[in-house]
Structures are given as C-alpha cells and as structure tokens.
Backbone bond lengths (Angstrom), bond angles and torsions (degrees), N, CA, C in turn:
res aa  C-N    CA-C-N  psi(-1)  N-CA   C-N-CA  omega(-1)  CA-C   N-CA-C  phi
1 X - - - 1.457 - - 1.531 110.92 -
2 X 1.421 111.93 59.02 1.399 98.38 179.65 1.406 120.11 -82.15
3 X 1.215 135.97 1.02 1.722 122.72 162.14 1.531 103.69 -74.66
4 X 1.316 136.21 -10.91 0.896 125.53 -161.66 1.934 115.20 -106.62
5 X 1.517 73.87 -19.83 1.606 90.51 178.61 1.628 102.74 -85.78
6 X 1.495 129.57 -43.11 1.336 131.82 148.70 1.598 130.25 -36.73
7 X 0.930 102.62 -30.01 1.611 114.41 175.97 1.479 111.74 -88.92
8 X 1.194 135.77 -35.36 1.588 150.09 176.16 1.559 91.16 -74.68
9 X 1.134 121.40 -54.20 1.578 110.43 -164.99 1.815 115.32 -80.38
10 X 1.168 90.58 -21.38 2.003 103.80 164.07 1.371 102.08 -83.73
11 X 1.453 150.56 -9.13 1.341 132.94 170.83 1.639 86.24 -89.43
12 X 1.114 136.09 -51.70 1.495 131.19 -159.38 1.425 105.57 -67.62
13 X 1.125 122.88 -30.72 1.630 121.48 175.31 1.710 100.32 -92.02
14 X 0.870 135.03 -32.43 1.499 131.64 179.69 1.272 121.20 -53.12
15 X 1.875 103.61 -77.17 1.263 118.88 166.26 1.694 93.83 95.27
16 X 1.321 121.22 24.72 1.425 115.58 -178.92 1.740 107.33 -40.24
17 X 1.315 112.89 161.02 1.500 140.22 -172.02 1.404 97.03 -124.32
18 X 1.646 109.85 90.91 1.481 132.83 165.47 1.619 104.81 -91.27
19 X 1.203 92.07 120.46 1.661 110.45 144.58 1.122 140.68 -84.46
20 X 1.319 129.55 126.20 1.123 125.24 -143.81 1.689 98.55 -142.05
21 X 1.933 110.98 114.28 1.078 105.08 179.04 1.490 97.00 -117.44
22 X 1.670 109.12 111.82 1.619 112.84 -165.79 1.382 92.66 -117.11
23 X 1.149 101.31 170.07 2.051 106.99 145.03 1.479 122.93 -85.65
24 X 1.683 108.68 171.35 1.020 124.89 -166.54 1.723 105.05 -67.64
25 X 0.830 118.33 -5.84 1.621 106.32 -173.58 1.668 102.81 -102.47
26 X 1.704 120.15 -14.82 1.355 104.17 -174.25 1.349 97.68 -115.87
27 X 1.413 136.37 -16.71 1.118 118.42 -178.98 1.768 146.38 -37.74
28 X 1.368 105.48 -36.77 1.557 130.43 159.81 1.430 89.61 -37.66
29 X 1.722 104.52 -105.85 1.462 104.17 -160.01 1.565 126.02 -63.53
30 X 1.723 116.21 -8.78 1.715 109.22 169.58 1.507 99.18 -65.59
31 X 1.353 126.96 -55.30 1.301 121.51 -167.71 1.954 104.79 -54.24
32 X 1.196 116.79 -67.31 1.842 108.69 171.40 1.941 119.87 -51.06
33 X 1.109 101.12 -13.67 1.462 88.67 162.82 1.374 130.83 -101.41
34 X 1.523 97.98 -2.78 1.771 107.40 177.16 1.738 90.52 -88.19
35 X 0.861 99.43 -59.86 2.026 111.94 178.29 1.657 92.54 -39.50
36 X 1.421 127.04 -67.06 1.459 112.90 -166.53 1.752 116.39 -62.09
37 X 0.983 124.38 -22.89 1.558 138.72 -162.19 1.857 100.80 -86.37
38 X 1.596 107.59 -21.85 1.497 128.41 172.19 1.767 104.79 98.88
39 X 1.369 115.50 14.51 1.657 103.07 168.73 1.611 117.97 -82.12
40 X 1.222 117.66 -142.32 1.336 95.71 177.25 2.280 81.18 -165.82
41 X 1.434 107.14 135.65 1.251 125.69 -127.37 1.796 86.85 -113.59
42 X 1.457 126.19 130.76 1.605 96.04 162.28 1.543 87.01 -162.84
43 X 1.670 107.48 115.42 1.314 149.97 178.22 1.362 98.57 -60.23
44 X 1.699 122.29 73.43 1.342 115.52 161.89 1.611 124.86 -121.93
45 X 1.308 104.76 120.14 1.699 100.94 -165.39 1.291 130.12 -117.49
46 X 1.702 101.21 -6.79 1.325 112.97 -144.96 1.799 97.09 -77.07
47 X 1.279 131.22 148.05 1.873 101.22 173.10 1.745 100.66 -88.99
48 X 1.164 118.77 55.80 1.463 96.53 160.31 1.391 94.50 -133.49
49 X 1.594 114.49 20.72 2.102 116.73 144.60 1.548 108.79 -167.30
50 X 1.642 116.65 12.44 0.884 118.70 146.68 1.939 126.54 -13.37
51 X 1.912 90.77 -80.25 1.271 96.16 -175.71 1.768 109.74 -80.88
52 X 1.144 111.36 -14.68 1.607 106.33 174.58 1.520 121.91 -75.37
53 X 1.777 101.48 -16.19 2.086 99.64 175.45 1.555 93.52 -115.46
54 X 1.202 120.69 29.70 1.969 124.45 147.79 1.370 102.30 -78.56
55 X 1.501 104.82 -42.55 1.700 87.94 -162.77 1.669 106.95 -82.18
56 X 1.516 109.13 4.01 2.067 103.85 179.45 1.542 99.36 -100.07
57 X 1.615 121.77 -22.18 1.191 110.56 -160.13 1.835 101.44 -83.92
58 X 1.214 106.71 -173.93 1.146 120.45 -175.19 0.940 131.76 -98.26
59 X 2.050 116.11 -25.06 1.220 124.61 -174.02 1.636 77.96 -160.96
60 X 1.654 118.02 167.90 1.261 122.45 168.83 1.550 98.11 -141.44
61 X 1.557 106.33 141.06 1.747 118.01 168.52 1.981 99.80 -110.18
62 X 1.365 89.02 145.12 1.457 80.08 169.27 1.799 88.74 -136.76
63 X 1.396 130.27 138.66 0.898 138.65 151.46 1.822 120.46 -109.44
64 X 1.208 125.26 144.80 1.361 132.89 -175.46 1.444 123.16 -82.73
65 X 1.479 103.50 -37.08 1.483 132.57 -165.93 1.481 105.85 -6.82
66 X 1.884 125.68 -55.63 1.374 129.81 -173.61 1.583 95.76 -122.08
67 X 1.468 107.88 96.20 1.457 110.75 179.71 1.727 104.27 -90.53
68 X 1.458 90.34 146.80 1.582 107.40 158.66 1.439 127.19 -152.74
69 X 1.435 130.99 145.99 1.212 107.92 -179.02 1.378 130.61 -19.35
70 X 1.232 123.53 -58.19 1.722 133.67 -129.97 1.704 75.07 -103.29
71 X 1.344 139.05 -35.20 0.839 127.14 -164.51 2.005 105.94 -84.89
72 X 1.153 108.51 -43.42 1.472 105.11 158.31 1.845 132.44 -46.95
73 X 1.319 80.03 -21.30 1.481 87.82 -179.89 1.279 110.80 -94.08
74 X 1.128 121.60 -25.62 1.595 115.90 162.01 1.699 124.29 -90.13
75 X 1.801 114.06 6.79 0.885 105.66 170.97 1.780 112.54 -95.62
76 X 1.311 107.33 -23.61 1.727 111.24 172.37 1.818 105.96 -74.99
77 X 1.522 129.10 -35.32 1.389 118.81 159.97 1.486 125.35 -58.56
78 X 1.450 108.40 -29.88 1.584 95.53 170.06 1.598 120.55 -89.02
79 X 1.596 104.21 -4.21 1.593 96.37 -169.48 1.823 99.48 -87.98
80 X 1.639 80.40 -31.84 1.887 83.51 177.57 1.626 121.19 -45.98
81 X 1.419 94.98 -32.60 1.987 113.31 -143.96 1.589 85.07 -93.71
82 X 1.356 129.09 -30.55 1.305 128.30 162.41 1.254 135.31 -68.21
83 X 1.143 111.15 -34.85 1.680 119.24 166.51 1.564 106.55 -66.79
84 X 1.772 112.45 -44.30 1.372 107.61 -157.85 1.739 107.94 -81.65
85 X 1.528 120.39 15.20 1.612 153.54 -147.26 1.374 102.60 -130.69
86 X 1.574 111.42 -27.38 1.390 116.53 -161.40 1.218 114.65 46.32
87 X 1.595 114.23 52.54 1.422 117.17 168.17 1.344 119.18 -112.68
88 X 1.312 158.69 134.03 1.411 171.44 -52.11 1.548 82.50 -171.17
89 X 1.874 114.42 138.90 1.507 111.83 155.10 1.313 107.88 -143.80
90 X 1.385 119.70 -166.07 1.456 113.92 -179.59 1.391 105.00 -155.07
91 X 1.314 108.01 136.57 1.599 97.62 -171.43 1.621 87.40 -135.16
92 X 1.706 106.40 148.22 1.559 144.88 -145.30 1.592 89.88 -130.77
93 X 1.239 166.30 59.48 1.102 158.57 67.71 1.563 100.32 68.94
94 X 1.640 132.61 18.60 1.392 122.22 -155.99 1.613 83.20 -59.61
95 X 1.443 103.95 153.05 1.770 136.59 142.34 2.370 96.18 73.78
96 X 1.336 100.67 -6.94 1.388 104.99 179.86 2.241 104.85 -28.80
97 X 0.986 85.59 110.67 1.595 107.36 158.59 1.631 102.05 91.84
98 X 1.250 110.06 28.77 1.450 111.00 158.33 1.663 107.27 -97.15
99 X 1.060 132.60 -39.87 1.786 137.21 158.46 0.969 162.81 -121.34
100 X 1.419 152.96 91.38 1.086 115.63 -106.62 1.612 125.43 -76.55
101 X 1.675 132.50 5.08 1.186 141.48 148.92 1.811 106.10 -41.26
102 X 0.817 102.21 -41.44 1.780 104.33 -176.49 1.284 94.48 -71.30
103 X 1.598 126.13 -73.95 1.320 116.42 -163.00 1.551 115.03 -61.82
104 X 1.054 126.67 -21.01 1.592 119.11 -168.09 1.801 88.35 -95.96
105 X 0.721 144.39 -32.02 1.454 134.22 -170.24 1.908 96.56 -72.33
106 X 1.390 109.07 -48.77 1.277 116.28 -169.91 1.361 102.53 -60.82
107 X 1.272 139.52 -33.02 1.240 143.49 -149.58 1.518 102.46 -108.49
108 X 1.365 110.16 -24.68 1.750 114.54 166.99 1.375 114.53 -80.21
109 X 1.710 118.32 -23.51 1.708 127.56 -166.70 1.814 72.92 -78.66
110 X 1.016 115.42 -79.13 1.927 120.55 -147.76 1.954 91.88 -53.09
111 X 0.587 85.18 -42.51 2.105 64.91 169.71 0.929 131.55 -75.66
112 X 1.975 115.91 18.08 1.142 146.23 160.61 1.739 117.03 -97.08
113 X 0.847 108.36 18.22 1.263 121.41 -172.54 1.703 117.52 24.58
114 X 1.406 98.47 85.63 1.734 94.96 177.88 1.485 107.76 -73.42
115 X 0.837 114.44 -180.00 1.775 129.50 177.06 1.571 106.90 -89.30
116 X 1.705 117.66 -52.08 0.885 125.93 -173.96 1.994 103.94 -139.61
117 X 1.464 100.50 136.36 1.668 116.69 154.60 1.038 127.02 -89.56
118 X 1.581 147.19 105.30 1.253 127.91 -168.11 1.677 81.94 -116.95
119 X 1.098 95.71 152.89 2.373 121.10 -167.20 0.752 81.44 176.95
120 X 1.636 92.99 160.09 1.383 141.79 -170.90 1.705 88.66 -99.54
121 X 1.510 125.72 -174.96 1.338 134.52 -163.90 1.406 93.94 -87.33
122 X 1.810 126.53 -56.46 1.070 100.79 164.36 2.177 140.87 -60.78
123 X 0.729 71.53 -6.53 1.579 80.72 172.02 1.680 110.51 -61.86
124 X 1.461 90.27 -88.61 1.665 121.79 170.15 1.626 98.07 -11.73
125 X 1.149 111.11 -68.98 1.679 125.01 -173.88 1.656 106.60 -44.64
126 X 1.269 97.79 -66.10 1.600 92.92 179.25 1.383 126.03 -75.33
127 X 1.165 105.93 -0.14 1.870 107.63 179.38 1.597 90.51 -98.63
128 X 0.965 121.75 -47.97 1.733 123.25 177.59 1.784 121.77 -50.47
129 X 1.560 99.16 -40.65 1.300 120.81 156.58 2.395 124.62 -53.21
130 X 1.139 90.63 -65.14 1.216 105.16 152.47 1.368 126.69 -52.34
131 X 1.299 131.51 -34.02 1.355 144.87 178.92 1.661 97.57 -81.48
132 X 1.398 118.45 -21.12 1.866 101.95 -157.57 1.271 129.69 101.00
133 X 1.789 108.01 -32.74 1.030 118.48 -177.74 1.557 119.00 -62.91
134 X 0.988 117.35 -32.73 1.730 110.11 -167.32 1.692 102.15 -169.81
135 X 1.418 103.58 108.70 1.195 116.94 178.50 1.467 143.13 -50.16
136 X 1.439 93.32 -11.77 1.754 112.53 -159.33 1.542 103.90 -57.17
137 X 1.055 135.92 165.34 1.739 141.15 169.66 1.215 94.44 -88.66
138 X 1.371 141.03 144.68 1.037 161.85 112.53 1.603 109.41 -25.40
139 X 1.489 107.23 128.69 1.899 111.08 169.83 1.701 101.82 -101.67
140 X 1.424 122.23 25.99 1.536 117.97 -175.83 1.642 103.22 -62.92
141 X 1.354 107.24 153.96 1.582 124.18 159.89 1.173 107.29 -136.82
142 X 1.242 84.93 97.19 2.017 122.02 164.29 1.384 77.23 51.83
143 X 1.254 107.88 -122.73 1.991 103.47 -142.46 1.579 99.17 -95.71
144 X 1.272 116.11 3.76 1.593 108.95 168.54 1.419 125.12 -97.06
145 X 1.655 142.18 139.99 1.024 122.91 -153.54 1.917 103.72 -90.90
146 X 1.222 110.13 148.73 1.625 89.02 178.47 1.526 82.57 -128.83
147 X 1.460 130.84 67.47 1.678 121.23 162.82 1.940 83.98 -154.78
148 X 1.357 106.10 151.01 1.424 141.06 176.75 1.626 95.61 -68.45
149 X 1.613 104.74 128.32 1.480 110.82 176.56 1.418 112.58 -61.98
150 X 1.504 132.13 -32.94 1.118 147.70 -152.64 1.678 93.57 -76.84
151 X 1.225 102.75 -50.70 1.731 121.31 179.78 1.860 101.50 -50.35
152 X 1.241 94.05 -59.41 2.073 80.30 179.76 1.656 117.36 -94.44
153 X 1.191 119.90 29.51 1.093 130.60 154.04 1.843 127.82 -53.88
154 X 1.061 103.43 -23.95 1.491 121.14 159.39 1.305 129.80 -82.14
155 X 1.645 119.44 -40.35 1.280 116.93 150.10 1.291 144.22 -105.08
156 X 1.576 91.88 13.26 1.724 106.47 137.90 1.744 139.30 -60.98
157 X 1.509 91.36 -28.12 1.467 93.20 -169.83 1.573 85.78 -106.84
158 X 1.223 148.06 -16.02 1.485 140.64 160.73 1.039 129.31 -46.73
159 X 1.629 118.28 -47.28 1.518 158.64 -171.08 1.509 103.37 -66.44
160 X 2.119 94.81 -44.32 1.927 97.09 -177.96 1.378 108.19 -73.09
161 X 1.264 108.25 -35.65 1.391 113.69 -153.50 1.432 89.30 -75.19
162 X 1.609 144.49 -48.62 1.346 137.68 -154.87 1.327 106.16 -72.74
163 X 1.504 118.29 -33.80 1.639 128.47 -172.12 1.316 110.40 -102.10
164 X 1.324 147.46 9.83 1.474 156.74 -151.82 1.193 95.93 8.96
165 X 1.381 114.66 83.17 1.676 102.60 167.06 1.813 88.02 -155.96
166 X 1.571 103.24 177.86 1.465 102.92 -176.50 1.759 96.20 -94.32
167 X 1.402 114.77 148.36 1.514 130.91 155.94 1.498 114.07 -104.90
168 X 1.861 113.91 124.18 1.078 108.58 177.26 1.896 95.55 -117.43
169 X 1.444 110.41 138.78 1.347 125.96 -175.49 1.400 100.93 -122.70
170 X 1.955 112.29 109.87 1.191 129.67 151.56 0.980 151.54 -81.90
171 X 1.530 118.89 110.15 1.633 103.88 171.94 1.668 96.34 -162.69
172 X 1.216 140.98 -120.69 1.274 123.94 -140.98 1.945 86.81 -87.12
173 X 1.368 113.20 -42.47 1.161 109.04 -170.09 1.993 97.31 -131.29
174 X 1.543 89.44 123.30 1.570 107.50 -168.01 1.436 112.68 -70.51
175 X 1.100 119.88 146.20 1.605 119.16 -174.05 1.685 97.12 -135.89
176 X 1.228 108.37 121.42 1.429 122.92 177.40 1.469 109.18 -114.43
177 X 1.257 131.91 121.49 1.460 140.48 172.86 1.309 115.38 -133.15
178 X 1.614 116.49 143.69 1.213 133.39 167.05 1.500 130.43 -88.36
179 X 1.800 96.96 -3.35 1.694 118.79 -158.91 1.308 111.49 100.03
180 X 1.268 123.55 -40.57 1.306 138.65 178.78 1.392 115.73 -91.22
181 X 1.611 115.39 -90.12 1.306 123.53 170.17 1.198 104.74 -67.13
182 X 1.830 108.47 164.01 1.280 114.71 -171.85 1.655 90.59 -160.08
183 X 1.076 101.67 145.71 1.778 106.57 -170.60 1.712 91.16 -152.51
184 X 1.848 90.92 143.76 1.565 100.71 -174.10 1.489 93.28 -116.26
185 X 1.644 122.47 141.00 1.163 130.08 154.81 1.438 125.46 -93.76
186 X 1.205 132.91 121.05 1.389 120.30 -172.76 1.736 92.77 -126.90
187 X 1.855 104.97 143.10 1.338 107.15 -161.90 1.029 105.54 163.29
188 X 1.532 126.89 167.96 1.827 126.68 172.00 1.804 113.33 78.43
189 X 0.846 105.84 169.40 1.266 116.88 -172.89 1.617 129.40 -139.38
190 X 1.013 123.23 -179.33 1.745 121.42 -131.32 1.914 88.96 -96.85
191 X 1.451 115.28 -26.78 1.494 95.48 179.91 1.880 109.34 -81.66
192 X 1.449 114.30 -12.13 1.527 104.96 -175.91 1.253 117.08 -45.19
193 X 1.739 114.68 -42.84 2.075 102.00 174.32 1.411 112.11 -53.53
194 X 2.087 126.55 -10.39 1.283 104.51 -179.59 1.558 130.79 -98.77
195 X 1.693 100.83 17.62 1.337 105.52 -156.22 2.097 78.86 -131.21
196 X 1.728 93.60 112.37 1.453 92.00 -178.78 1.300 130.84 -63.23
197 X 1.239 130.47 165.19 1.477 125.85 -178.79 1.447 135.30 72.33
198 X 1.119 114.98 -10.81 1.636 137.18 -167.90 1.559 94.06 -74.68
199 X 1.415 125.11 -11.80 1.153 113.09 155.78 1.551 142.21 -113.93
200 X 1.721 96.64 17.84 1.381 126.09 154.08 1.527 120.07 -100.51
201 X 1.222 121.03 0.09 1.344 145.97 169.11 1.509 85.70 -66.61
202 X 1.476 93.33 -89.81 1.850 112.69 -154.74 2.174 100.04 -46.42
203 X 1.336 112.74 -12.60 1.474 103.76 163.82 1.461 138.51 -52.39
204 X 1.686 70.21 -64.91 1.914 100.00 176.40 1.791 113.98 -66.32
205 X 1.678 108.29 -10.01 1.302 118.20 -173.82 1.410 104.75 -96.87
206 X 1.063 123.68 -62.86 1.679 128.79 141.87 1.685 113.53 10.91
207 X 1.386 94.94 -85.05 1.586 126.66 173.45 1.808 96.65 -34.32
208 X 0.923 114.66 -68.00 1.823 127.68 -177.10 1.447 101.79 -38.54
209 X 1.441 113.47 -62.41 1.485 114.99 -167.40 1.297 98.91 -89.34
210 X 1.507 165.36 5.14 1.216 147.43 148.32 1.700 106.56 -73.24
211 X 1.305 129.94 -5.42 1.433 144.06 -156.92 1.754 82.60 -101.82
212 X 1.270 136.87 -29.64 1.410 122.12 -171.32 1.104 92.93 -124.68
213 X 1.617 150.65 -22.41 1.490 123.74 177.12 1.438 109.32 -128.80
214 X 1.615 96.45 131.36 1.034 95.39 172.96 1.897 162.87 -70.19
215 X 1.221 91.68 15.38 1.496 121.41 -176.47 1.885 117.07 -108.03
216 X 1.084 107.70 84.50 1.737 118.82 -163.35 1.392 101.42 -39.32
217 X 1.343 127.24 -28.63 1.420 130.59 -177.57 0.869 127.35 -55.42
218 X 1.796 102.34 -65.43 1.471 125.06 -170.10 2.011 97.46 -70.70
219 X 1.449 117.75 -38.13 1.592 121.64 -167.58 1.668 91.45 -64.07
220 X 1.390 147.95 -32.67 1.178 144.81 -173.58 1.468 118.88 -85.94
221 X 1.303 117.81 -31.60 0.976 122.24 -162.23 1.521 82.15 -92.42
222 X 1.220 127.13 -47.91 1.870 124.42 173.09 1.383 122.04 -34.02
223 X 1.615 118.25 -54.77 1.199 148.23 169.89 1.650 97.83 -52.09
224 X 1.441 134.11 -89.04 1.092 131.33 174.12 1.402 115.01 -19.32
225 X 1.367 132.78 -57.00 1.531 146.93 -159.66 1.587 98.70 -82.86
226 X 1.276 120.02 -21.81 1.334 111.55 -172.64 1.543 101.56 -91.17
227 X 1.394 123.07 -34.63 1.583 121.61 170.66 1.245 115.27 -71.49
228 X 1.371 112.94 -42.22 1.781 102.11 -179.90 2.029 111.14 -64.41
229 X 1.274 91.68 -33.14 1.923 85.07 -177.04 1.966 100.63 -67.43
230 X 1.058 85.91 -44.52 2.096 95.30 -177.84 1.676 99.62 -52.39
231 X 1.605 108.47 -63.48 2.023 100.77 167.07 1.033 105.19 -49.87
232 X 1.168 153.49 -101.89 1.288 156.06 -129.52 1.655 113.59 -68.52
233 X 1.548 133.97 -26.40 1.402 114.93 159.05 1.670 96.56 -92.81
234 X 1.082 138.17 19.44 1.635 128.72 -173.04 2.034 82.15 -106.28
235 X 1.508 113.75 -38.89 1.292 84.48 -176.98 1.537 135.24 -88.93
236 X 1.290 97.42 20.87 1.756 98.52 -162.36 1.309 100.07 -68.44
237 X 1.615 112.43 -52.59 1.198 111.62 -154.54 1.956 104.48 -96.46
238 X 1.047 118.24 9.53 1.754 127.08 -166.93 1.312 106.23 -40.85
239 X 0.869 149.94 149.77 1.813 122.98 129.40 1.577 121.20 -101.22
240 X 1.234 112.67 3.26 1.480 124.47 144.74 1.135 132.60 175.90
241 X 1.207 147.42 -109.55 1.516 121.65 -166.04 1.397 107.90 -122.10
242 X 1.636 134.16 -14.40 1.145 126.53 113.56 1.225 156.76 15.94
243 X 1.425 89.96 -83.66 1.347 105.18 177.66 1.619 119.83 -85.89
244 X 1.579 102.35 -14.47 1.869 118.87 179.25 1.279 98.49 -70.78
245 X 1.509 120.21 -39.59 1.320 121.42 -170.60 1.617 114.52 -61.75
246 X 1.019 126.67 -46.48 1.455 158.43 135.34 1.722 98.91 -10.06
247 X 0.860 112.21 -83.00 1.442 124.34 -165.12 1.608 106.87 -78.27
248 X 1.259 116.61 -25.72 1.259 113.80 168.10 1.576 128.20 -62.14
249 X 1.398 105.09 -21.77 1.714 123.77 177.10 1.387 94.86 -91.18
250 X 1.073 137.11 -37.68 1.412 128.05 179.84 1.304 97.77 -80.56
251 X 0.827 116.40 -46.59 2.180 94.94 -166.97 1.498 94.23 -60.73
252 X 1.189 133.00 -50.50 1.669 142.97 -154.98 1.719 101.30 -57.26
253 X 1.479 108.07 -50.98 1.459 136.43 170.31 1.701 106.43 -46.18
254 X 1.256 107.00 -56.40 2.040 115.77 -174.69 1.431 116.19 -89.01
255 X 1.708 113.66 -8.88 1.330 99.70 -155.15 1.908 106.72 -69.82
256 X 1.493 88.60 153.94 1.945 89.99 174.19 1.398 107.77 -137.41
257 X 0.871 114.45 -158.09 1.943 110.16 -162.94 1.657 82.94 -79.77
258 X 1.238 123.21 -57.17 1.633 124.98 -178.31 1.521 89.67 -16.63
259 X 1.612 121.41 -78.66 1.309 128.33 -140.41 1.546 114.63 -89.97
260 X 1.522 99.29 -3.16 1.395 102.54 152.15 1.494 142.94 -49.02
261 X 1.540 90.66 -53.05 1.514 141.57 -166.24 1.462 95.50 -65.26
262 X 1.093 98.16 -55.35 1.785 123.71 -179.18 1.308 117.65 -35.69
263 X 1.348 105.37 -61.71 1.438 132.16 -141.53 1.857 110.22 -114.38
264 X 1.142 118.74 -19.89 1.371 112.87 -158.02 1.635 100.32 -161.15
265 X 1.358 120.82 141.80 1.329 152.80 -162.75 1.216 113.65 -129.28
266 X 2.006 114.09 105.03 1.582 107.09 -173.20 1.824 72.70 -120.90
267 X 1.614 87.57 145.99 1.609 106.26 166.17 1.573 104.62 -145.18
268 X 1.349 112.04 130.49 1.057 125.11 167.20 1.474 138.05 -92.48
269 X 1.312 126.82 141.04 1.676 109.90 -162.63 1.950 88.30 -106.64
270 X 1.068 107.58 171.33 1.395 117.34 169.84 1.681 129.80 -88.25
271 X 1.075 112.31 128.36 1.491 110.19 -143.68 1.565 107.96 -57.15
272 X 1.078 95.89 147.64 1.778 98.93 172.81 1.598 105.86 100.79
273 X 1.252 108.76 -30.16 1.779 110.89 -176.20 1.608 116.29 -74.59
274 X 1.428 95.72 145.38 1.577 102.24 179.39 1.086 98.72 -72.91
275 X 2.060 101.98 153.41 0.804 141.84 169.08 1.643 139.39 -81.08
C-alpha cells in the first residue's frame, strides 16, 4: 500500500489544521483521532468564524449528526469559504433521510460541492435518492445503517459521478468510488459498531489526508485503510468497547507500513467495471 503509506507519512510531517464541524457526541474522540493520525484538529462551528477559519484551515469536515439552525448556518459558510479557498471538505450526511431537517440541510451541504461524502450504505441511498440519482428507499435507522454496502454500491458511484466528488460507503467492507474507480477496503473489527462515533472520527480523518494529497481518491481510500488496520490490531486484544476505544487511538498513533500490511486490505477494481 504505498500511496497510503505516503499519505500517513505527509499528514505526520504536515500536521494539517482540520476543522472540524461535528456534533456533540463525536467531538472528544474526532478531535483525538485527527491528533493521533498527527494532524492537528480545531472544533469551529459557530457562523460568526465558521466561514472565516475555512479559509486558514487546511481541509474542512462538516458532520450533521446534532443539527441546529445556527449550526447549519455555519456549516454552508464554512463549506462556501472553503471551496472559495480552494480548500478540500467532507461532508458526513449522519442519519440523512430519517427527517426532513436532515434531508434538506443534506441536500443544501451537496450543492456545496464537497470533495468527498463519507455514509454509511444507508446514508449513500438516501442522499443519492435526494440527488435523483437512484430511487431506492433506504432501510436506515436514524444514524445506523440497516442496507448492505454492496447494495449501494451503484448509487455510490452515480452520486460521484453526478457531483464530481469522491463517495466513501461504510460498513464491514469500505467502498470508495470516484464514479469510475472503485476501491474496496477490508479491515476493523466486530466491536467498532459498539464504540460510538468512530465513524465521525474516520470523517474529520479523511479531511486530514485530502489536506496533503492531492487526489480525493487515493486521500480516502488512505484514510479508510488507516482506520481499518488501527480496528483490526486495536481489536485483537479489546475486551470490549472501552477498551477498543483506547486502543484504537493508540494503534492510529503507532501505525507503520508494518501495521498497515497487518491490519487492512485495499483492492482495487479496474475502472469502468461493475460493481
């Protein structure tokens, strides 16, 4: 995996300055997993500098997870102030098409042109749905996905192709697409659905590595590969979700190409081929 091992070692020498507009339930550990990966993390949301510390940061995440007005309003000023910066963002769509506050916010962020979508399978579905792209209903419950990644793999790569941006789709085995290319991550382990947020982590982590390389693909598919090797030696030894959490900042913190190798499985399909 050497783009990926190149991309981990350019966040550790970089030290990019991610912004990170999360909710209250992931902020703790998104901010220590951007810090463990070696970026450097700063929780600003409010819009009265929202969009004014887009244009210092390096990369911007916006997640929805705990929406509120004032907080929506500083997530379309910083996505604006980043594009108009030519800076890289990533938008997290949590719980999209369970209400309609989710869907209309989600559907105002993506006409902001993120770089990258990272969702779960149910997500993907209903933002793709919302987009036009692909009609299917979503089986999500609220912020957990209840549809097979493999299943929105079609309007994952629809979704990229309509918005030119990359879609990354999480769940046991990660699917990253450009519309075109499509790369599978396989990695992580079976207690990560019990330790919350670890997939508003891997956003704001995302965000870090599109901040040093320039190819949205390869920076996602990096990001992905660096959490599944961090799950998967964080879970050997766990004894539950606790303690994964724990060990999940330390593996993220130690990992090296060794524990890459170790831990996580990127395969790539050849462009243009079904999925």
């Amino acid at each position: 995996m050497p783009d990926v091992v190149r991309a981990l070692d350019a966040v550790r020498a970089g030290a990019p300055l991610v912004q990170s507009i999360t909710n209250y339930v992931s902020m703790d550990i998104a901010a220590n997993a951007v810090l463990a990966v070696g970026a450097s993390p700063a929780m600003v949301h409010d819009p009265s500098e929202a969009g004014e510390f887009a244009g210092i940061a390096a990369a911007l995440s916006v997640n929805i997870g705990t929406p509120s007005p004032r907080w929506a309003e500083g997530m379309a000023l910083a996505a604006e102030a980043a594009v108009a910066a030519g800076r890289p963002w990533v938008l997290d769509p949590v719980a999209v098409g369970a209400t309609a506050l989710r869907n209309e916010l989600s559907a105002d962020l993506l006409t902001r042109r993120p770089t990258v979508v990272r969702a779960n399978a149910s997500e993907v579905l209903a933002l793709a749905a919302l987009a036009g792209v692909d009609a299917r209903r979503s089986a999500g419950k609220g912020v957990d996905s209840g549809d097979a990644v493999e299943d929105a793999v079609g309007a994952a790569r629809g979704l990229a192709a309509q918005r030119g941006c990359v879609v990354v789709c999480t769940g046991e085995v990660d699917v990253v697409t450009d519309g075109d290319r499509v790369v599978r991550v396989e990695g992580g382990s079976a207690l990560l659905p019990r330790v919350t947020a670890v997939g508003c982590s891997l956003t704001a982590v995302t965000a870090a590595f599109l901040a040093v390389e320039p190819d949205p693909l390869v920076a996602a598919v990096a990001a992905c590969a660096v959490f599944a090797a961090a799950g998967t030696r964080a879970g050997r030894d766990a004894r539950g979700p606790a303690s994964l959490r724990t060990a999940l900042l330390d593996e993220l913190w130690a990992l090296d190409a060794a524990g890459l190798a170790d831990g996580a499985l990127v395969r790539a399909e050849q462009p243009g081929a079904s999925a």
